[in-house]
C-alpha positions in Angstrom: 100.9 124.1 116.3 101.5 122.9 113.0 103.4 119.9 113.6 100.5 119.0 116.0 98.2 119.2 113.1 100.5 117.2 110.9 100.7 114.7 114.0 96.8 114.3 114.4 96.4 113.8 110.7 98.9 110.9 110.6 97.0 109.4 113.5 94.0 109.7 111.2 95.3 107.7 108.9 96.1 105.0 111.2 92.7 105.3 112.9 90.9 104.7 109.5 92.4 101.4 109.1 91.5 100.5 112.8 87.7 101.7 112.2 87.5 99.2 108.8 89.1 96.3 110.9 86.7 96.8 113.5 83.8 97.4 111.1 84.7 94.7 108.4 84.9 96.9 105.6 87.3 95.6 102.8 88.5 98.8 101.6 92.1 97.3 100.5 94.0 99.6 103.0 97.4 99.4 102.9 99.6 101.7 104.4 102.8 101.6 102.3 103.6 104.8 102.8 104.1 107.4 99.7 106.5 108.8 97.4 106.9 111.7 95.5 109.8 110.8 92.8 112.1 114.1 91.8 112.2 114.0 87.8 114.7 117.1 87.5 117.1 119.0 89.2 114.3 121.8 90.3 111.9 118.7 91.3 115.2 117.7 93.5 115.8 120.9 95.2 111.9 121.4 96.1 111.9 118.0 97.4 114.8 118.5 99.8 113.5 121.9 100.9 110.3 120.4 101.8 111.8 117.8 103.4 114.0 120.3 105.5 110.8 122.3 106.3 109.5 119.5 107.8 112.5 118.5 110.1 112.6 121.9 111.3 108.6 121.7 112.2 110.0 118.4 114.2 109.1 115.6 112.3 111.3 112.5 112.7 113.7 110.9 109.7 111.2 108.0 110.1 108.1 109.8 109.3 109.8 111.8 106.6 113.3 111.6 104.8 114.9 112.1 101.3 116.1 109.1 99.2 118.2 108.5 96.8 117.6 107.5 93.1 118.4 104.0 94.0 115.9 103.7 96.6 113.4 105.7 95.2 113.4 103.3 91.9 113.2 100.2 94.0 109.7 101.7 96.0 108.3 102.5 92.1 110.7 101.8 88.9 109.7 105.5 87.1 111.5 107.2 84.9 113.9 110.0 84.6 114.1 109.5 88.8 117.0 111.8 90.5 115.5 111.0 94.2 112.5 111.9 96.0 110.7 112.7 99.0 109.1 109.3 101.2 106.7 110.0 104.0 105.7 107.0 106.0 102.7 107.7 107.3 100.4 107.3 104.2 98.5 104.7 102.9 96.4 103.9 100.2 92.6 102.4 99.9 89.9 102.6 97.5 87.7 105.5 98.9 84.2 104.5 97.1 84.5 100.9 99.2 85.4 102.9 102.4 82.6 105.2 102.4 80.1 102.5 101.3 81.0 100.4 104.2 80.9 103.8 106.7 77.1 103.9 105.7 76.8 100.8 106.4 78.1 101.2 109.4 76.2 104.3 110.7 72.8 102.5 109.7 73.8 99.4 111.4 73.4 101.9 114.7 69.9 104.1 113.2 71.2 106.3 111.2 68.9 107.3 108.3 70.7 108.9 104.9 68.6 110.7 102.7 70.3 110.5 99.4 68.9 112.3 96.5 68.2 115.3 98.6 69.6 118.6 97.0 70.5 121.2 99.8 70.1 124.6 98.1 70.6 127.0 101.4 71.1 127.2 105.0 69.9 129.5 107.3 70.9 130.7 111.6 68.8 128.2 113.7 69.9 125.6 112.1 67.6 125.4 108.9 67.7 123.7 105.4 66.0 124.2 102.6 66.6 120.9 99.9 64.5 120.1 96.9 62.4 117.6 99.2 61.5 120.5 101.5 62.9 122.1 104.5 64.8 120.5 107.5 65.3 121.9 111.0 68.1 120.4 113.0 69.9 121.2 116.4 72.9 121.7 114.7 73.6 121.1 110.6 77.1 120.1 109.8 78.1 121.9 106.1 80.9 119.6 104.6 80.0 120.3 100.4 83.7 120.8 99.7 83.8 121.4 95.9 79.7 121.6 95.8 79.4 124.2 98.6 79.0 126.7 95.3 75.9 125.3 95.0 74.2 126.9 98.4 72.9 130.3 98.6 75.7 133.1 99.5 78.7 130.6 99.6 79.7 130.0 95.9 83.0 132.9 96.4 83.4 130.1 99.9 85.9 127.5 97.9 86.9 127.4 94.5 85.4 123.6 92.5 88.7 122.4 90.7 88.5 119.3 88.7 90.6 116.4 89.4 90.5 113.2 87.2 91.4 109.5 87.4 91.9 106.7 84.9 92.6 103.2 85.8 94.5 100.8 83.7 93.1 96.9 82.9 94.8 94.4 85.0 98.5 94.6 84.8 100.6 91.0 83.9 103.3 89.6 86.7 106.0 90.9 84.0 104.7 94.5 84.1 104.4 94.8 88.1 108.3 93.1 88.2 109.2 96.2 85.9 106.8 99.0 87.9 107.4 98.2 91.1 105.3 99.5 93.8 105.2 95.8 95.6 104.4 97.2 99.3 101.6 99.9 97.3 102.9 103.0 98.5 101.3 105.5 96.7 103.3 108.2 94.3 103.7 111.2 92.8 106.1 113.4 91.6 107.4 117.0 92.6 106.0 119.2 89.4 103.3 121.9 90.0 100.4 120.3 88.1 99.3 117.7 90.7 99.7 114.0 89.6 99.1 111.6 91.9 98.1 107.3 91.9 98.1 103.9 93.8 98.7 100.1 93.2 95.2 98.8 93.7 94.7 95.9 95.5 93.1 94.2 92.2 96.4 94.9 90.4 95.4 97.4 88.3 97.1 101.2 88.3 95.0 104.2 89.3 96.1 107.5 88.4 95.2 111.0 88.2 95.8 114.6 87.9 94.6 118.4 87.9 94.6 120.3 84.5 90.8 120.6 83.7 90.0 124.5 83.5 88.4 126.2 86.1 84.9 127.3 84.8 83.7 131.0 85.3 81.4 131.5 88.1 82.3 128.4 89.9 80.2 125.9 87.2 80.8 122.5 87.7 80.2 120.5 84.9 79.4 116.5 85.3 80.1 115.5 81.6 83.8 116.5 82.5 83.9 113.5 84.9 83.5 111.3 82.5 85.9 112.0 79.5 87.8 114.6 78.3 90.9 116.1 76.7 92.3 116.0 80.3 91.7 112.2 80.7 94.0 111.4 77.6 97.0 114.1 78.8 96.9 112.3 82.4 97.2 108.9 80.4 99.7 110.2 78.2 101.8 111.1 81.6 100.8 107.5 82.7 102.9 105.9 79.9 105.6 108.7 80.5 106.2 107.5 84.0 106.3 104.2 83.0 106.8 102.9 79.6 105.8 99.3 80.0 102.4 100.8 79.9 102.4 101.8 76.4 100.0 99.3 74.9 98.0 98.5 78.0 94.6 99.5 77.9 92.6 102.1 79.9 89.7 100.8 81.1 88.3 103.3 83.5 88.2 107.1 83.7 86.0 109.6 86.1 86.7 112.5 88.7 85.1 114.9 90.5 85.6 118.5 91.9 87.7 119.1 95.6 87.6 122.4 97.3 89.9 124.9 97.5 89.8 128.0 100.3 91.1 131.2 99.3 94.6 130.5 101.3 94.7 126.7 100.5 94.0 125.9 104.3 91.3 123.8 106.0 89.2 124.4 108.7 87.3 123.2 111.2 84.2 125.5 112.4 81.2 125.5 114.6 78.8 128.3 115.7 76.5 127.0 118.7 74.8 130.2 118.9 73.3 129.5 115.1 73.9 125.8 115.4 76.2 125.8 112.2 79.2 123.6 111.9 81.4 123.0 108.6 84.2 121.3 107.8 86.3 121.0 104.4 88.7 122.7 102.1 91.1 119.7 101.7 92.7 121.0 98.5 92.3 116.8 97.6 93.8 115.6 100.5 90.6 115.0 102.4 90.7 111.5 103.1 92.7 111.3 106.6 91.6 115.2 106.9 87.9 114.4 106.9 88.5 111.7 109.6 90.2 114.2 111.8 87.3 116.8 110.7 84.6 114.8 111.6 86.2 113.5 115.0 86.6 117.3 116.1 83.3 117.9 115.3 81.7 115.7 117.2 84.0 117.0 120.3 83.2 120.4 119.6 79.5 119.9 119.3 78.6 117.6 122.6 81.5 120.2 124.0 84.3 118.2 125.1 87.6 119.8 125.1 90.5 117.8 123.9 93.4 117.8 122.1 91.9 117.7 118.4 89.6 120.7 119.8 92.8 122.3 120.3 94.2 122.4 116.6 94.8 125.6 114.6 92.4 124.9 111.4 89.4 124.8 114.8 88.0 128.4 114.1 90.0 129.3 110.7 88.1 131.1 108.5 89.5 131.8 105.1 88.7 135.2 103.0 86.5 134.8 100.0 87.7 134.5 96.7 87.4 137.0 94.5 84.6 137.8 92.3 84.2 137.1 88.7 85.3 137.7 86.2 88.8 138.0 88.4 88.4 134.8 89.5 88.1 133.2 86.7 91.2 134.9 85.3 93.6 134.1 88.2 92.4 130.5 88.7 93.1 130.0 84.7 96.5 131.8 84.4 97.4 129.7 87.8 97.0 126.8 85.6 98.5 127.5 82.8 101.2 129.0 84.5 101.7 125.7 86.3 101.7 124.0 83.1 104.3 125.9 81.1 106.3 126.4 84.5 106.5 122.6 84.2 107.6 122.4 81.2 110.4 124.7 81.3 112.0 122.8 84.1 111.8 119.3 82.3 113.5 121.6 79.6 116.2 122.8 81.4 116.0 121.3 85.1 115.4 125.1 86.6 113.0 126.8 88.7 111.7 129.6 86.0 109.5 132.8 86.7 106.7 131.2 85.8 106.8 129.4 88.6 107.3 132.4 91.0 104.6 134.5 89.1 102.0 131.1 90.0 103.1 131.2 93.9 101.8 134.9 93.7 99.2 135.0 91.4 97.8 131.8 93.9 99.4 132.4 96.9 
């Protein structure tokens, strides 16, 4: 089951590039693939582990494999690189132009969007109340992710968690020859706190990162978007990974919140008796995941049965989180945990109990 959900989501990725060929939408898709550098020895051994896991699932040495530190340099020049993990069936675009050119798309066929409309609740029978008034539907698809705290009786649903982005000015033909990256596969690395970017087709370097604390009773807070003490650590990592960067300017910074579930899994739902459908909990990774989301959807509401219908997120439902103030608590100590478990094994290249204590505390 789970390597057919890995399997579907890969074809996701390709079908996303097929659907902005067909469409026209520019969206600078590339699918380079991705890799995830190992910076230390406990970076190394998680990387082959995972990679391990996922031969064993029954995934092919050319759709994932371990390389060494030579290869793993020449897809993105980094520093401090032991190896890494590459997994082929990634690509990178620039979201904003994707989802622009989707709504074009859908009105190009009568679809109407109504944007500025705040949904505050939903109700069995298919009913919304929004700050405009209240819509009836046949069936009401809930896909809020991060912002699902914001509808009555759902905020303990996902947990908001902050993820931020800078971009870097336009980088010279002398910085790209020392960074790499020529084929844009997008990167990472193997430590606990999340860090993640992309070559963009404009030649600039976008890159971001969690760290941003989790804010008690599910709060999300817009002015955190737009600069904070979390923007200048992830651009302080920036210039760690790779040096040439040091007097380059930063020229962009945002983010947003993703959704995390209570046991970091997705899932796919829909209630024809109440006519409620939802999709989401991505943990960040909902670009190929919405794709497959939405596609399963549709199945499952016109009622076709097929293989995507068939996956094991169709019907998950994941527990609440826990109330505040515990929530708040574990979400916070998770993080720092992650932090300082981090540092411990740039400091001495070993898995430490802080990171065990974060795999329970989080599990």
């Amino acid at each position: 089951a789970a390597l057919r959900q890995m399997r579907a989501l890969y074809q996701a990725v390709d079908d996303i590039g097929a659907v902005a060929a067909a469409e026209g939408i520019d969206c600078h898709y590339a699918k380079g693939g991705s890799i995830a550098w190992a910076r230390n020895p406990a970076q190394l051994e998680r990387q082959k582990s995972a990679v391990t896991a996922r031969h064993q699932l029954g995934l092919t040495e050319a759709e994932v494999r371990m390389v060494g530190a030579d290869e793993a340099r020449a897809l993105g020049n980094a520093t401090n690189v032991l190896g890494g993990r590459f997994l082929a069936p990634v690509a990178a675009l620039h979201p904003a132009r994707l989802v622009r050119g989707l709504a074009e798309a859908c009105e190009r066929r009568g679809v109407t969007i109504y944007e500025n409309t705040a949904a505050h609740s939903l109700h069995p029978g298919s009913v919304i109340t929004t700050n405009q008034g209240t819509v009836r539907a046949e069936v009401v698809v809930r896909a809020t992710e991060g912002y699902t705290r914001h509808l009555a009786g759902l905020r303990r649903a996902v947990v908001p968690m902050y993820s931020l982005m800078v971009a870097t000015e336009p980088l010279t033909d002398p910085q790209w020859e020392e960074i790499g990256l020529a084929t844009r596969p997008t990167f990472s690395d193997s430590r606990h706190m999340t860090i993640y970017g992309q070559r963009t087709a404009d030649g600039r370097l976008a890159f971001g990162g969690r760290g941003a604390p989790y804010r008690y009773g599910s709060q999300i807070d817009p002015a955190t978007e737009q600069s904070s003490s979390v923007h200048d650590a992830i651009t302080v990592t920036l210039r760690e990974l790779f040096p040439v960067l040091v007097d380059t300017a930063i020229t962009h910074r945002w983010g947003g919140v993703l959704g995390i579930p209570r046991d970091w899994a997705p899932s796919v739902r829909f209630d024809r008796d109440s006519g409620l459908a939802s999709a989401g909990g991505y943990v960040g990774d909902g670009v190929a995941a919405s794709k497959l989301a939405g596609q399963t959807l549709a199945e499952l509401i016109v009622g076709e049965t097929t293989e995507r219908t068939d996956l094991p997120w169709v019907g998950h439902q994941s527990r609440p989180w826990e109330p505040e103030p515990l929530r708040w608590l574990g979400m916070n100590a998770g993080i720092a945990l992650a932090n300082r478990g981090d540092r411990a094994e740039a400091r001495t290249g070993r898995v430490t109990w802080h990171t065990k204590a974060m795999n329970a505390l989080l599990g």
